[in-house]
C-alpha positions in Angstrom: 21.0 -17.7 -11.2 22.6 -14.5 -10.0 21.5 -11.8 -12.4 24.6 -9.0 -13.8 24.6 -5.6 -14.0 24.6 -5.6 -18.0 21.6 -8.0 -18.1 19.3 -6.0 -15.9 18.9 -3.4 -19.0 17.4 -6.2 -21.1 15.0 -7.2 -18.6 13.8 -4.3 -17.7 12.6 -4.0 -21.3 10.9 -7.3 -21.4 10.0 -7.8 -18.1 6.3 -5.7 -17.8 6.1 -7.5 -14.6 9.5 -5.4 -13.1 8.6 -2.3 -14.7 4.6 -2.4 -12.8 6.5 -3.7 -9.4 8.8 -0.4 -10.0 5.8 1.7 -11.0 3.3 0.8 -8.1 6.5 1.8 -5.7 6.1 5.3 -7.2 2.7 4.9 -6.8 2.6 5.0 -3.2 3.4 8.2 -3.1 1.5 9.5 -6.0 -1.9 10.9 -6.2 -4.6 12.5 -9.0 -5.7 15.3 -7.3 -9.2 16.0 -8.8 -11.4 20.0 -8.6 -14.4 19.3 -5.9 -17.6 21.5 -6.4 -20.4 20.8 -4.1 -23.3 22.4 -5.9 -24.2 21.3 -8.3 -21.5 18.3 -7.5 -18.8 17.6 -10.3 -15.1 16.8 -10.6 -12.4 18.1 -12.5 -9.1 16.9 -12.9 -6.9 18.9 -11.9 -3.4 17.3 -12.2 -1.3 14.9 -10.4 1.1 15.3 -7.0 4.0 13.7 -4.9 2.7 13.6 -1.2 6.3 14.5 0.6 6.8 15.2 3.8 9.9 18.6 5.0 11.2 18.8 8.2 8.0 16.8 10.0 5.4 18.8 8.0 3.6 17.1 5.3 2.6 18.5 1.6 1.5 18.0 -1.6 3.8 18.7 -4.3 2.8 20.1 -7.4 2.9 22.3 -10.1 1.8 26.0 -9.3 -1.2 26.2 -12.4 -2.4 23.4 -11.0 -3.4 24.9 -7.9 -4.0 28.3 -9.3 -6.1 27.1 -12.6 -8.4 24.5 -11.0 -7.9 24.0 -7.0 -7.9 27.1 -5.5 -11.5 28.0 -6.2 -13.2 24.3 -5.6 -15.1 23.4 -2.5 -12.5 20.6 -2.0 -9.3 18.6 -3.0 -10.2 15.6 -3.8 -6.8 13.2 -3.5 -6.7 9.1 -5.2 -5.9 6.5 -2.0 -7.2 3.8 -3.0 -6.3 1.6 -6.2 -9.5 -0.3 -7.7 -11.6 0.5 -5.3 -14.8 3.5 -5.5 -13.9 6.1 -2.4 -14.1 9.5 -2.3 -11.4 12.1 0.4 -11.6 15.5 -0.1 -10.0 18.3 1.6 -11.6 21.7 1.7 -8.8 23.9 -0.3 -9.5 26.7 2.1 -7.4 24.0 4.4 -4.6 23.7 2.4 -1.8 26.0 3.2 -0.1 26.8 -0.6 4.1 28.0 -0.1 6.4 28.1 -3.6 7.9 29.7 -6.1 6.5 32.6 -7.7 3.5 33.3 -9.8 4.6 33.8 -13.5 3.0 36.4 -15.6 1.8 34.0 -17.7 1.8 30.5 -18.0 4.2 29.0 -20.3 7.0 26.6 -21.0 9.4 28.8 -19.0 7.4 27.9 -15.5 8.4 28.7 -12.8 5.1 26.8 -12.1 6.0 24.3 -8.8 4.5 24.4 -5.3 3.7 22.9 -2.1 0.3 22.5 -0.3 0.5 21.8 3.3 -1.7 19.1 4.4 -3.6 19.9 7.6 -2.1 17.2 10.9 -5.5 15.8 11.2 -6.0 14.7 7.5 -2.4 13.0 7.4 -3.3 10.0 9.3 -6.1 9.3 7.1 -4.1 9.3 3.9 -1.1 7.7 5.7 -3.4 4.7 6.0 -2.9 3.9 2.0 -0.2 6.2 1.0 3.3 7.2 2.5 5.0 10.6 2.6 8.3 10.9 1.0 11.4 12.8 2.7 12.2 15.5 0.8 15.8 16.5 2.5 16.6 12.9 2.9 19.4 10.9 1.5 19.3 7.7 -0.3 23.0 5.7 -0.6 23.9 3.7 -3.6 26.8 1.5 -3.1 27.9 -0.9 -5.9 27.2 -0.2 -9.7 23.7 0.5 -10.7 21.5 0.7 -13.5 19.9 4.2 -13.4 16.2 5.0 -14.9 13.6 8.0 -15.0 10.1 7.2 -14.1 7.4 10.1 -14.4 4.1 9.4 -12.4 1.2 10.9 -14.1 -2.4 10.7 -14.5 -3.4 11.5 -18.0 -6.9 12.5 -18.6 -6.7 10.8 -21.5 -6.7 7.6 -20.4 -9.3 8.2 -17.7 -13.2 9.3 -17.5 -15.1 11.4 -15.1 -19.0 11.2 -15.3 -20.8 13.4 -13.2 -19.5 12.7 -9.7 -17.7 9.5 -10.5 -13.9 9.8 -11.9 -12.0 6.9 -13.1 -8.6 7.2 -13.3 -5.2 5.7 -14.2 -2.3 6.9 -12.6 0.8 6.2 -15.0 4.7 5.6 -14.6 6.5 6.6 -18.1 10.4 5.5 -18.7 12.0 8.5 -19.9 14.8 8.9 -22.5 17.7 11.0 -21.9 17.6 14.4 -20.2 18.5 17.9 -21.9 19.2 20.2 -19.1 18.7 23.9 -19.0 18.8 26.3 -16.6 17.3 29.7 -16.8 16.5 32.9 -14.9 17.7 30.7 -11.6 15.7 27.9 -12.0 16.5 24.1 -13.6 14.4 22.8 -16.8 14.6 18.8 -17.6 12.7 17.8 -20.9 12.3 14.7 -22.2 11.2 13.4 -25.0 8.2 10.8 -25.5 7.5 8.7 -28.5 3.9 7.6 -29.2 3.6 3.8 -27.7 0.7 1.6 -26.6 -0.6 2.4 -23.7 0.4 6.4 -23.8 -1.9 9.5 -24.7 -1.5 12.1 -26.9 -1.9 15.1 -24.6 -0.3 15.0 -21.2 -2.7 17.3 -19.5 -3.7 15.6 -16.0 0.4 14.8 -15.9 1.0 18.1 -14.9 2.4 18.0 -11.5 3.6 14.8 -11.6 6.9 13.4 -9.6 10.2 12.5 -12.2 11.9 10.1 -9.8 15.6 8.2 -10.5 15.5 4.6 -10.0 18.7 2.3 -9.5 18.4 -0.8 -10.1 21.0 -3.5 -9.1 21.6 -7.0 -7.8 20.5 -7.9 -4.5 23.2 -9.1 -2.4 21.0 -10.9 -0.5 18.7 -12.4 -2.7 20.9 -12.0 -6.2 17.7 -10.9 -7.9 17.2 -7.5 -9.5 16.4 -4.6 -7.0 15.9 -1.1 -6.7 16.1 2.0 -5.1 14.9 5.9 -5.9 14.8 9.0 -4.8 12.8 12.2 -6.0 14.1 14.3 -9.2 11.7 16.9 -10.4 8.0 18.1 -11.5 6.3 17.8 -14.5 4.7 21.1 -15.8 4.2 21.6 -19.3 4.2 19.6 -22.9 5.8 21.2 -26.2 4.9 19.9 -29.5 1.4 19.1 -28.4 0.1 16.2 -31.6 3.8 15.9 -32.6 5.9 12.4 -32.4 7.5 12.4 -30.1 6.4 15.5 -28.0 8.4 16.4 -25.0 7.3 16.8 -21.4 9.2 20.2 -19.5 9.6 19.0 -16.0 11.7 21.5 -13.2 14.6 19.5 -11.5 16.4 19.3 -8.4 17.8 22.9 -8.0 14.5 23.9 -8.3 13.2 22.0 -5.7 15.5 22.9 -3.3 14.2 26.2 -4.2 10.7 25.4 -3.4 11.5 24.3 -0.1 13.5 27.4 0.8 10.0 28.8 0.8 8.9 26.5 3.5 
């Protein structure tokens, strides 16, 4: 049966099955990225990223304190490829090339806290293998009416566990509420609130860095089943009302993307 634009809503909420299929979309271009140190050996996680990919270079995009606080001074980045399965690909950080906005006095809700890290050519082939690079100055074209969605992609340490050497992670993609937009000192803020549910932590730390991304769904003209497409919105960076229901997740948005890349 064809589906309709007003029924897609009601599915979505039902349907776990469509919200994973969306989810492991935004997955493909989502990794933990986890704090190497060779001796003695341990991990940390660090946060999360977006692998993107600006004008044929190719980067990891995250929030600035997670680079500063816990990457810059391990051995190596470790980055998540492979879902289910025990692996293990670092990348010195010496190699990673960091470009973005500028370091804050201090870290707090006001940011800005967003950069990129460019990948070296010879590691991209290895992670294109199991991940893809999105476009960041790309276009995606919506014709027809839609049902519009925000998806963050984290990996909450809180629903992990690292022992020793050996992490095991869950990478996570939240439907958001509605948006309140601010914009300060030149720079977009998107927060969103987030209710306690099954499934969710507490504390977001481990989300930081993580990709906000719109998703339209629709009805397939070709298939008359429900759809989708997406394209990239913000970063997370920083949770207020830490314990409280329901906290809210600070996240930079577009303009300050565009900002980021201006530094490319």
């Amino acid at each position: 049966m064809p589906c309709k634009i007003e029924e897609i809503g009601n599915v979505l909420r039902n349907d776990e099955s469509l919200q994973n299929r969306i989810v492991r979309s935004l997955g493909n271009f989502t990794v933990a990225l986890l704090a190497i140190s060779d001796y003695p050996e341990r991990l940390d996680l660090a946060g999360t990223g977006t692998l993107v990919m600006v004008d044929g270079a190719h980067y990891i995009l995250t929030a600035r304190h997670v680079w500063e606080k816990c990457l810059v001074n391990a051995d190596h980045v470790g980055i998540s490829l492979k879902a289910d399965v025990n692996h293990r690909h670092g990348i010195p950080s010496r190699d990673l090339a960091p470009t973005g906005l500028p370091k804050p006095c201090e870290w707090n809700e006001w940011g800005p806290d967003m950069m990129l890290l460019r990948i070296p050519a010879e590691r991209v082939g290895v992670i294109e293998v199991y991940r893809s690079f999105w476009n960041l100055t790309g276009h995606v074209k919506i014709n027809g009416r839609v049902l519009e969605v925000l998806v963050l992609m984290g990996t909450p340490a809180e629903l992990g566990k690292i022992t020793g050497a050996h992490a095991d992670l869950q990478i996570t993609g939240m439907f958001l509420g509605p948006e309140k937009v601010r914009h300060v000192g030149g720079f977009d803020y998107f927060d969103y609130e987030i209710g306690r549910k099954a499934g969710l932590p507490k504390h977001f730390g481990g989300v930081s860095g993580g990709g906000v991304w719109r998703v339209w769904l629709f009805c397939s003209p070709e298939t008359d089943e429900i759809d989708w497409k997406f394209n990239f919105h913000g970063v997370a960076f920083y949770q207020l009302g830490i314990g409280e229901n329901p906290t809210t997740i600070r996240c930079h948005g577009p303009e300050s993307v565009t900002a980021v890349l201006r530094t490319v």
